[in-house]
Residue frames as a rotation matrix with the C-alpha (Angstrom) as fourth column:
UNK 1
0.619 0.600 -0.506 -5.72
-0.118 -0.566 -0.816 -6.29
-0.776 0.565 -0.279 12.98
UNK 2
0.057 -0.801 0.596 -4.74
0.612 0.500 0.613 -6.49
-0.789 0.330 0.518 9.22
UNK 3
0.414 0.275 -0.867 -3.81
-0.032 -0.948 -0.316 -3.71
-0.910 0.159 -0.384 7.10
UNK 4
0.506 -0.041 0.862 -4.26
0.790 0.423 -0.444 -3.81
-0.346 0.905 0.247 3.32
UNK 5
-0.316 -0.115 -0.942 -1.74
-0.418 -0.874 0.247 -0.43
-0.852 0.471 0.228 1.92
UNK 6
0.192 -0.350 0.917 -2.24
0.600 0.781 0.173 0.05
-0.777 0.517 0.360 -1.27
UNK 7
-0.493 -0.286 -0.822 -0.27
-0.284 -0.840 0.462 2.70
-0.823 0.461 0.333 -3.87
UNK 8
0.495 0.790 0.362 -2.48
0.292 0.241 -0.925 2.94
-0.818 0.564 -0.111 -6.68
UNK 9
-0.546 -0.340 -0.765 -1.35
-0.785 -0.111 0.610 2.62
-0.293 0.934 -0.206 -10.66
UNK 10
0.576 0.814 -0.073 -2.58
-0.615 0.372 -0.695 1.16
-0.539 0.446 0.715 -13.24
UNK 11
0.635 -0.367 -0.680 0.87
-0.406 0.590 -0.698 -0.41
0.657 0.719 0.226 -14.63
UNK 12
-0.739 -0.550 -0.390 2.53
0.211 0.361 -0.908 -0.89
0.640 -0.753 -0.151 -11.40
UNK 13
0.596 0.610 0.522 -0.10
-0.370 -0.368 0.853 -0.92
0.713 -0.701 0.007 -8.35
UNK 14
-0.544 -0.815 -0.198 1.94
-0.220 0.366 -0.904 -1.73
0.809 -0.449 -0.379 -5.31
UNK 15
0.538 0.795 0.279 0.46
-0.412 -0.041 0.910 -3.47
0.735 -0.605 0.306 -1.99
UNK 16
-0.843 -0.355 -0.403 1.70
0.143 0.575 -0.806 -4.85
0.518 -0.737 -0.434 1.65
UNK 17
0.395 0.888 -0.235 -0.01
-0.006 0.259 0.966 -6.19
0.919 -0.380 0.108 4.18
UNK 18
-0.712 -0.608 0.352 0.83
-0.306 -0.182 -0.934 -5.69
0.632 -0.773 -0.057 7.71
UNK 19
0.591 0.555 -0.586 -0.77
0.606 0.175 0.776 -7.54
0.533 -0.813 -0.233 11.03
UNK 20
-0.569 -0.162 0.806 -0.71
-0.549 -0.656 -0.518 -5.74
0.613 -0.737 0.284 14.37
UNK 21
0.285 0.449 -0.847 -1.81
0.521 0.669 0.530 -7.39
0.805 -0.592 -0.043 17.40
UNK 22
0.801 0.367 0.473 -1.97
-0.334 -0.381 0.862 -6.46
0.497 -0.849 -0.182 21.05
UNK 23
0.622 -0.742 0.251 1.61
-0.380 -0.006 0.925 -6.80
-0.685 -0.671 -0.286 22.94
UNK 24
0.555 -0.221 0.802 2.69
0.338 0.941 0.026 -8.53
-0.760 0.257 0.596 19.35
UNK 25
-0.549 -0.398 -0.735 3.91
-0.226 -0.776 0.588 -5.39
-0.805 0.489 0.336 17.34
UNK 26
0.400 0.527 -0.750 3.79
-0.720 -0.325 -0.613 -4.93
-0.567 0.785 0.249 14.01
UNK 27
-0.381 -0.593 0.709 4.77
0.248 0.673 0.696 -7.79
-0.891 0.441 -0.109 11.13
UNK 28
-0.224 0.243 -0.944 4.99
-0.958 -0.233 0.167 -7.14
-0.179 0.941 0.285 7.21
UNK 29
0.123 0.187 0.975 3.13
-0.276 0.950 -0.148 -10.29
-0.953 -0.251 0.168 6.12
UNK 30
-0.114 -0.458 0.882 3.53
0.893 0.341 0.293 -9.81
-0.435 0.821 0.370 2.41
UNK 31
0.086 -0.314 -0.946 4.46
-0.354 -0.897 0.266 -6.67
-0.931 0.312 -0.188 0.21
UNK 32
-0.304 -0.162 0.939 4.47
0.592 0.740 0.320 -7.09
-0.746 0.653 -0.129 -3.54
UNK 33
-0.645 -0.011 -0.764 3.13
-0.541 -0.699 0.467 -5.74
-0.539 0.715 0.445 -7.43
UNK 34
0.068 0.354 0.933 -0.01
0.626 0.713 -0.316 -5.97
-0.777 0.605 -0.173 -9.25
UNK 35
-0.603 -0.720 -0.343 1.35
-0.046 -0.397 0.917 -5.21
-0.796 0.569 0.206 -12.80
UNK 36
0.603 0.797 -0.026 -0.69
0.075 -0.089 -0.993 -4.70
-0.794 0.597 -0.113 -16.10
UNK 37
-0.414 -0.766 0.492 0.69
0.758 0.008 0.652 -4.30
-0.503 0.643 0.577 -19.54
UNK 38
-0.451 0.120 -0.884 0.41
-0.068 -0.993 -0.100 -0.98
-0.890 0.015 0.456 -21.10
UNK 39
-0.897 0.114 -0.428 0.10
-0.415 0.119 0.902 -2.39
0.154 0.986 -0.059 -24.98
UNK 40
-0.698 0.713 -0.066 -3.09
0.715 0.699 -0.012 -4.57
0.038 -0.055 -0.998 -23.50
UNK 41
-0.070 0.844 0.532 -6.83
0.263 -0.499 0.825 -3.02
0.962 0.198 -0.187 -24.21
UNK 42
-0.782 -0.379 0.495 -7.75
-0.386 -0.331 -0.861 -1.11
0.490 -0.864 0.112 -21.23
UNK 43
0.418 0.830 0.370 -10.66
-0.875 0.258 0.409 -2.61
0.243 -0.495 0.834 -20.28
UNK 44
0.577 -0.363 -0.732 -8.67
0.196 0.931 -0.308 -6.21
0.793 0.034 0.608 -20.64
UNK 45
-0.581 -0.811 0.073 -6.07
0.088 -0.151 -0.985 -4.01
0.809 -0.565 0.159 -17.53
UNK 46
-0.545 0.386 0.745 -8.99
-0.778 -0.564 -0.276 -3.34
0.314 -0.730 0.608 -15.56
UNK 47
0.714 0.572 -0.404 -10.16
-0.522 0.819 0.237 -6.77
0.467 0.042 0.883 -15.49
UNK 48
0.213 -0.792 -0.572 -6.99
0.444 0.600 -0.666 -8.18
0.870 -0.112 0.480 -14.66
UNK 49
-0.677 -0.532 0.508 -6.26
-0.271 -0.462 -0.844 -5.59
0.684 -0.710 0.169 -11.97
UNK 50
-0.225 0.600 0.767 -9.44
-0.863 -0.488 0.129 -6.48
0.452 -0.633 0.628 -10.33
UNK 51
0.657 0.171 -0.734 -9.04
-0.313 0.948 -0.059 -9.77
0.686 0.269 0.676 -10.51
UNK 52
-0.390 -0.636 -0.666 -5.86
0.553 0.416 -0.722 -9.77
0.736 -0.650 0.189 -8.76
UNK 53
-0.427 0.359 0.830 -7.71
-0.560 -0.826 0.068 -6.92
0.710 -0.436 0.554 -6.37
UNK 54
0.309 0.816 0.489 -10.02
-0.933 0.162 0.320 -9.74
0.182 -0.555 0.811 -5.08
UNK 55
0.633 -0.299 -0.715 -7.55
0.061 0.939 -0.338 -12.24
0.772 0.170 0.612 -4.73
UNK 56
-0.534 -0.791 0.299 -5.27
0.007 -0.358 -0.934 -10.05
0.845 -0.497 0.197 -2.34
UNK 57
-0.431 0.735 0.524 -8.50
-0.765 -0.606 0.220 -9.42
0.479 -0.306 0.823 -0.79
UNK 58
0.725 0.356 -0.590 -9.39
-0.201 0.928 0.313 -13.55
0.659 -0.108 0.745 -0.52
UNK 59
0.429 -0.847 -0.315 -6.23
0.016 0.355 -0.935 -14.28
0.903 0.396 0.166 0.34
UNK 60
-0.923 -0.384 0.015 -5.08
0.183 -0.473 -0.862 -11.87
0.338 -0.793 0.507 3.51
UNK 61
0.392 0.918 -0.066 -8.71
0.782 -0.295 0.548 -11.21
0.484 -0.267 -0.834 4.41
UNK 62
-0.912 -0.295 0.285 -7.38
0.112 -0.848 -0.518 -7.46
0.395 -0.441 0.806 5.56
UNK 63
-0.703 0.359 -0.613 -9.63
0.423 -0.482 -0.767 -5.26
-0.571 -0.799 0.187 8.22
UNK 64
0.737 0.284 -0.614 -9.36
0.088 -0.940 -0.329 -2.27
-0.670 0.188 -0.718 6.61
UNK 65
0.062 -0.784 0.618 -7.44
0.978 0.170 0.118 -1.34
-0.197 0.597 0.778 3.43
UNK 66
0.233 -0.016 -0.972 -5.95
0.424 -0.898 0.117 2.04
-0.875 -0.439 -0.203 2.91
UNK 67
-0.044 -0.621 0.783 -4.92
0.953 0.208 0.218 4.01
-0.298 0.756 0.583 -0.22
UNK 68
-0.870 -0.484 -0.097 -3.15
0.444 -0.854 0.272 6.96
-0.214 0.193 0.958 -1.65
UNK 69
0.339 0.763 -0.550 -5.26
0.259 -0.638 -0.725 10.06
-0.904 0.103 -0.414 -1.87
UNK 70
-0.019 -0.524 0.852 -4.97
0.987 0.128 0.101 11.18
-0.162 0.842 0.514 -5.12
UNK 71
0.478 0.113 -0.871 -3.89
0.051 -0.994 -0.101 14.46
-0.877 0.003 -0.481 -5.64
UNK 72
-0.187 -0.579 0.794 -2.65
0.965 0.044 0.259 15.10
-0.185 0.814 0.551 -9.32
UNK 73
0.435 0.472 -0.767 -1.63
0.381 -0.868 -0.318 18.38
-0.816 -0.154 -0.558 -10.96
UNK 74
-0.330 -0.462 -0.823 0.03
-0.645 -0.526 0.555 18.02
-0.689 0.714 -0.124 -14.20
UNK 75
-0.978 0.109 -0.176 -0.32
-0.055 0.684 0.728 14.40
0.199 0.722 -0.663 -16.43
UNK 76
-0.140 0.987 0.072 -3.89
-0.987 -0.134 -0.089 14.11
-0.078 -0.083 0.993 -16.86
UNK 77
0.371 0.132 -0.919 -3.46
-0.500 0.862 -0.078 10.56
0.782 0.489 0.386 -18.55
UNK 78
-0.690 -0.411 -0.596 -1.94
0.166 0.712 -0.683 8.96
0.704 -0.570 -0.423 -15.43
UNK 79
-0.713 0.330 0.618 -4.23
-0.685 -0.141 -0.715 10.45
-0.149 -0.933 0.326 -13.35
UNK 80
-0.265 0.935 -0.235 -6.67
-0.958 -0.228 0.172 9.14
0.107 0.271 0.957 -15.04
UNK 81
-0.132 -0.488 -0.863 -5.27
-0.050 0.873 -0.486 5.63
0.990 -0.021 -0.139 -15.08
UNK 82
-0.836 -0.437 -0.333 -4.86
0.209 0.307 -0.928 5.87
0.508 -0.846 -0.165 -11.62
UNK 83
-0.535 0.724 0.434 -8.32
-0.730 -0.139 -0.669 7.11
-0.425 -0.675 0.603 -10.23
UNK 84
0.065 0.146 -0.987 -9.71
-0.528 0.844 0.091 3.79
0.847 0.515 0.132 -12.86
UNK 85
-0.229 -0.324 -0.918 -7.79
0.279 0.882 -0.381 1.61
0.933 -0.343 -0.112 -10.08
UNK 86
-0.994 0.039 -0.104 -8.56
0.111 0.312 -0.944 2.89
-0.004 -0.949 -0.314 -6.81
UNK 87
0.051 0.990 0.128 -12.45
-0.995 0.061 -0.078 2.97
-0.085 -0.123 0.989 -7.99
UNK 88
-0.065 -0.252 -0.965 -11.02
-0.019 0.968 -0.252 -0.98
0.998 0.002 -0.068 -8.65
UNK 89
-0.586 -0.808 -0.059 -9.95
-0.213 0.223 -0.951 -0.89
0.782 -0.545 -0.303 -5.41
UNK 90
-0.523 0.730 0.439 -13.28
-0.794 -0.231 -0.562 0.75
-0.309 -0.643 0.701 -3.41
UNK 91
0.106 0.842 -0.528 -15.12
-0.880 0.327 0.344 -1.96
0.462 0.429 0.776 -5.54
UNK 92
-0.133 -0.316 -0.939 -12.99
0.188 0.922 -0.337 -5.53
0.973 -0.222 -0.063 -4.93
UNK 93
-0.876 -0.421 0.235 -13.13
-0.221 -0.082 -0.972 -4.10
0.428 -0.903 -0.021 -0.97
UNK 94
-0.395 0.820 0.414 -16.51
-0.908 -0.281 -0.310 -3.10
-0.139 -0.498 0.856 -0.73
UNK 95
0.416 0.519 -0.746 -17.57
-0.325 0.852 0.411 -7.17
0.849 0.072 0.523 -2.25
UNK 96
-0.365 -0.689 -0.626 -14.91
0.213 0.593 -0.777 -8.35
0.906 -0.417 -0.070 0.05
UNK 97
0.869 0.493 0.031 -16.73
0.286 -0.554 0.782 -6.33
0.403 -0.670 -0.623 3.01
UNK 98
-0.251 -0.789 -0.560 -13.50
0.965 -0.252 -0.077 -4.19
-0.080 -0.560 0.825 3.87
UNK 99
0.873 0.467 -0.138 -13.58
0.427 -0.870 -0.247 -1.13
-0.236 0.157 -0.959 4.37
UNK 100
-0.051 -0.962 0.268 -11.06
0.977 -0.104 -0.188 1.69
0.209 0.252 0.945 2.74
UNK 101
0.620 0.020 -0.785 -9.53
0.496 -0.785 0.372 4.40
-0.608 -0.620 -0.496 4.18
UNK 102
0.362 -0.676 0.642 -7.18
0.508 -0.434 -0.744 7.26
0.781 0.596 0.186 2.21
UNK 103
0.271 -0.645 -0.715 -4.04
0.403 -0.598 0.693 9.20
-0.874 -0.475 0.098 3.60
UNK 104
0.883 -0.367 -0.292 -2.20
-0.464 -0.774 -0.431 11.90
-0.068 0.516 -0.854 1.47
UNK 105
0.755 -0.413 -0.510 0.88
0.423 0.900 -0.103 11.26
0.502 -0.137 0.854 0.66
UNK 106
-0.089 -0.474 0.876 2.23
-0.412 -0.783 -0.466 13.80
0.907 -0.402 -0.125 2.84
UNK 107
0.625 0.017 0.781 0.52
-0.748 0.299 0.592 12.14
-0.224 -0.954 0.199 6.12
UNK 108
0.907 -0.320 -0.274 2.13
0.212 0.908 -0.361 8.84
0.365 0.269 0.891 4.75
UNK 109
0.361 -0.829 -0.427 5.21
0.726 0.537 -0.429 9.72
0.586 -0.155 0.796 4.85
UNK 110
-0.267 -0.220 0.938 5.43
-0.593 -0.730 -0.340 12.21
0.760 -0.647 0.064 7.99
UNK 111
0.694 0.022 0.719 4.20
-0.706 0.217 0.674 9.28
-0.141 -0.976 0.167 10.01
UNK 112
0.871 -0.480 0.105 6.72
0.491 0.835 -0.250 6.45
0.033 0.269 0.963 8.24
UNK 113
0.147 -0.984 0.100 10.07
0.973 0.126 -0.192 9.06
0.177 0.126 0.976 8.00
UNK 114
-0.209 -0.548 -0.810 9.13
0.923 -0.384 0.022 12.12
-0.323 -0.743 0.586 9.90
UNK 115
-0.556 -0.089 -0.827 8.58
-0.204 -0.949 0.239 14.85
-0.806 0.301 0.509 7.57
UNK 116
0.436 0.787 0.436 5.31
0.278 0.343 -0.897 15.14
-0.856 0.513 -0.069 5.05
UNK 117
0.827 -0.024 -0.562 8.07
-0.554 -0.209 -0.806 15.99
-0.098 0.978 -0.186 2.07
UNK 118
-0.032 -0.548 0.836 10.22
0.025 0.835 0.549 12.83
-0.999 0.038 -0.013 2.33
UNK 119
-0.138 0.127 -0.982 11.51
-0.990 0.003 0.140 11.97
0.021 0.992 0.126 -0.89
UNK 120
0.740 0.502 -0.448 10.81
-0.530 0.845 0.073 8.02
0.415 0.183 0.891 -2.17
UNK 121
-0.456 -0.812 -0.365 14.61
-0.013 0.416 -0.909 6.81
0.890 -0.410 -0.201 -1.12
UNK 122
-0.950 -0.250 0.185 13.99
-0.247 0.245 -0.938 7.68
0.189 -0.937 -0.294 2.52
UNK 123
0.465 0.799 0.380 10.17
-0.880 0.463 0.104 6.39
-0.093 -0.383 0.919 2.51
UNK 124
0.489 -0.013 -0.872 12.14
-0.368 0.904 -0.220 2.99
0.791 0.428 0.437 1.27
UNK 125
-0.407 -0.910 -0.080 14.85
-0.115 0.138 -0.984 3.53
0.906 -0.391 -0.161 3.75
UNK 126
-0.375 0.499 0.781 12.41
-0.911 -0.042 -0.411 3.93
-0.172 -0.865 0.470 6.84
UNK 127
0.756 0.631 0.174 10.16
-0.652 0.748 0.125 1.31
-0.051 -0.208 0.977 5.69
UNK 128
-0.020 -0.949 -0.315 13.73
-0.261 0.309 -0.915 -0.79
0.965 0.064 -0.254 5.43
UNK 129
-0.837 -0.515 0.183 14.89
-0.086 -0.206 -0.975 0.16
0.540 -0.832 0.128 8.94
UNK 130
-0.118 0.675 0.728 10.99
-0.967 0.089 -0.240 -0.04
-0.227 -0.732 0.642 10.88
UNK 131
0.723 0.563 -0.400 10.57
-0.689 0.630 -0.358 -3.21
0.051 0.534 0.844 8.93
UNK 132
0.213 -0.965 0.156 14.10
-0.768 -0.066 0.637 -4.78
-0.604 -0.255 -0.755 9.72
UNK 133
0.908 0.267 0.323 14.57
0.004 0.765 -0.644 -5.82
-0.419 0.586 0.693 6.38
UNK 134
0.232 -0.950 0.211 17.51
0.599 0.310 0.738 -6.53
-0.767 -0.045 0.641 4.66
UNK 135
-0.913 -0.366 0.180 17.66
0.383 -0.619 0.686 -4.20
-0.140 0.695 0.705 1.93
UNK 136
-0.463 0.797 -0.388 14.45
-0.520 -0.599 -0.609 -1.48
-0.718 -0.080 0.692 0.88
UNK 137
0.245 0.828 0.504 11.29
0.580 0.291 -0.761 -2.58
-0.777 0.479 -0.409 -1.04
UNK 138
-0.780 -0.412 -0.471 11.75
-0.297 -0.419 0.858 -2.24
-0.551 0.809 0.205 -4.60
UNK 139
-0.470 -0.238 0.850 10.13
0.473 -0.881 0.015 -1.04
0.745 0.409 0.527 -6.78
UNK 140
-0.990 0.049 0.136 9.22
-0.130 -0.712 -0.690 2.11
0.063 -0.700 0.711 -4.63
UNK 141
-0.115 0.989 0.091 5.60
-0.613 -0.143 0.777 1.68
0.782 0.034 0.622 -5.25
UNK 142
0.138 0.023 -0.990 6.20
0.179 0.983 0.047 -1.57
0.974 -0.184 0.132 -2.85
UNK 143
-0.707 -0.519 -0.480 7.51
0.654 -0.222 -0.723 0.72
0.269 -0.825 0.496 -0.43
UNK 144
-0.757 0.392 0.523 5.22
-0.508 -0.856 -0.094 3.21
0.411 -0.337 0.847 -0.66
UNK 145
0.013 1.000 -0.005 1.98
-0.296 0.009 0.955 0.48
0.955 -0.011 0.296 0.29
UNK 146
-0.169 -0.178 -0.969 3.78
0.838 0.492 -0.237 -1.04
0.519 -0.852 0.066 2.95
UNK 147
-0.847 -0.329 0.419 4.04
0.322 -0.943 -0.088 2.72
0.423 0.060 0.904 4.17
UNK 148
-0.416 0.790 0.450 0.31
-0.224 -0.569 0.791 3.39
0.881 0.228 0.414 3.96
UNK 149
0.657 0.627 -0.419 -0.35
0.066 0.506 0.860 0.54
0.751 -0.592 0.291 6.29
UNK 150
-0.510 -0.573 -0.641 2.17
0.809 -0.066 -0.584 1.60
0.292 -0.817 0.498 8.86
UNK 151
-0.772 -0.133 0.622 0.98
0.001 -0.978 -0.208 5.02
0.636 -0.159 0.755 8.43
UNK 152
0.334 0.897 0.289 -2.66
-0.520 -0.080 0.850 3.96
0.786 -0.435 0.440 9.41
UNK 153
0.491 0.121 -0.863 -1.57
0.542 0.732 0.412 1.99
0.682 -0.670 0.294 12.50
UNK 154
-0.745 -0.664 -0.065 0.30
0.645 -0.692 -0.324 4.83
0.170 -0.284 0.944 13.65
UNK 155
-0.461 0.782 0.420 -3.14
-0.106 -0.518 0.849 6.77
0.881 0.347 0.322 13.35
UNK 156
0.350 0.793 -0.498 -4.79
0.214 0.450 0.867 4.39
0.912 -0.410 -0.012 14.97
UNK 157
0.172 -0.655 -0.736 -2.27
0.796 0.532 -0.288 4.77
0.580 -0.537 0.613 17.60
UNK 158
0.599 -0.055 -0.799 -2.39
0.479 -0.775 0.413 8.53
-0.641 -0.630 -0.438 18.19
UNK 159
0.964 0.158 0.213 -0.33
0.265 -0.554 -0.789 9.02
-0.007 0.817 -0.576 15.44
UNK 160
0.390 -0.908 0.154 3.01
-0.615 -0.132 0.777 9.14
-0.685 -0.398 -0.610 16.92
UNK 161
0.116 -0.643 -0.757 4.49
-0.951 0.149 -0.271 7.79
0.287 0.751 -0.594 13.70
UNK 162
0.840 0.219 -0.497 5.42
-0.277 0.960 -0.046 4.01
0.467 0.176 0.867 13.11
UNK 163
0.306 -0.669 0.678 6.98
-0.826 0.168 0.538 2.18
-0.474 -0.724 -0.501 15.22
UNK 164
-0.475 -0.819 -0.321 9.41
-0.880 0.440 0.179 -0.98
-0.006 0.368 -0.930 14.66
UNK 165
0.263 0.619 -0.740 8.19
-0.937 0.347 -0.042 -3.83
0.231 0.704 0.672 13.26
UNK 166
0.640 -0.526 0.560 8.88
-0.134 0.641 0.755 -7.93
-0.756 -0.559 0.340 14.05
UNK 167
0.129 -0.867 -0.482 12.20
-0.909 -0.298 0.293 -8.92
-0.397 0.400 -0.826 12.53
UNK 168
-0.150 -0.009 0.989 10.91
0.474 0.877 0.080 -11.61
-0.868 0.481 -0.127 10.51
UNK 169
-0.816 -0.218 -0.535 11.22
-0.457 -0.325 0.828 -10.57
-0.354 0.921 0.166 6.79
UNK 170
0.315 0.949 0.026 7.90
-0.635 0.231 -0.737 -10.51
-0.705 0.216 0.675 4.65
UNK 171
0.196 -0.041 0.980 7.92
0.534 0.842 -0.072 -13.31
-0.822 0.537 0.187 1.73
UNK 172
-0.683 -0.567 -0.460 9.00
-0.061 -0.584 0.810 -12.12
-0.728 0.581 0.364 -1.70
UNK 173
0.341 0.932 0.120 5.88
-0.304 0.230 -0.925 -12.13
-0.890 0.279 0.362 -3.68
UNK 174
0.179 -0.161 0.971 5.96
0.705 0.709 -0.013 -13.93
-0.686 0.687 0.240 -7.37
């Protein structure tokens, strides 16, 4: 199985892919940023974002892709930005025929580092250490998608939180 995370934004969107297989663990296959410019027209960011959307989508053919519930309670203008991209997100899947699941980001990171009020350091530092990578996904957003898709394979799993990954390092996207 392949598992699309992905942390929704509209100037930073962050995504990883993870495979899982039967006696084969888990492997991060690629982890990365699609990135928008803020000064561009928004409609010109939402084109671009979907664009790369259905390329990630071509690319990794994923299962199932997951992404952040959105829960927002102060900046209106980011939310807003940010529910824009994961209706991007339900759209580029649903052509692609994936389906998408959401997690809080409380379940996220109670199955990736134990506790649902992790702060962003120790979601990097887990996904780091399950992911035996040499240093944490940067920027956090990179960490958090890789995250999502551990979190759902853990799910799938009973939930008993993520488990260690193979100890081949994912590629460094462009």
């Amino acid at each position: 199985m392949r598992v699309l995370g992905i942390d929704p934004g509209l100037s930073r969107c962050g995504y990883g892919v993870v495979d899982t297989g039967p006696g084969a663990g888990d492997r991060i296959v690629s982890a990365g940023l699609i990135q928008t410019a803020p000064s561009a027209p928004l409609g010109e960011r939402l084109a671009e974002f979907l664009s790369e959307m259905t390329l990630l989508i071509s690319d990794y053919r994923p299962d199932v892709a997951v992404v952040e519930r959105i829960l927002f309670r102060k900046n209106a203008k980011t939310a807003f930005g940010v529910v824009q991209v994961v209706g991007l997100v339900h759209l580029a899947c649903h052509q692609g025929g994936v389906a998408v699941l959401e997690y809080s980001a409380a379940e996220v990171k109670l199955a990736v580092a134990g506790h649902g009020a992790a702060s962003k350091f120790q979601v990097q530092r887990m996904v780091q250490l399950i992911g035996d990578l040499p240093s944490a996904p940067e920027p956090p957003d990179v960490a958090d998608a890789v995250a999502l898709a551990l979190c759902h394979l853990a799910n799938m799993r009973g939930g008993g939180g993520a488990r260690a990954v193979s100890r081949e390092p994912f590629p460094q996207a462009d």
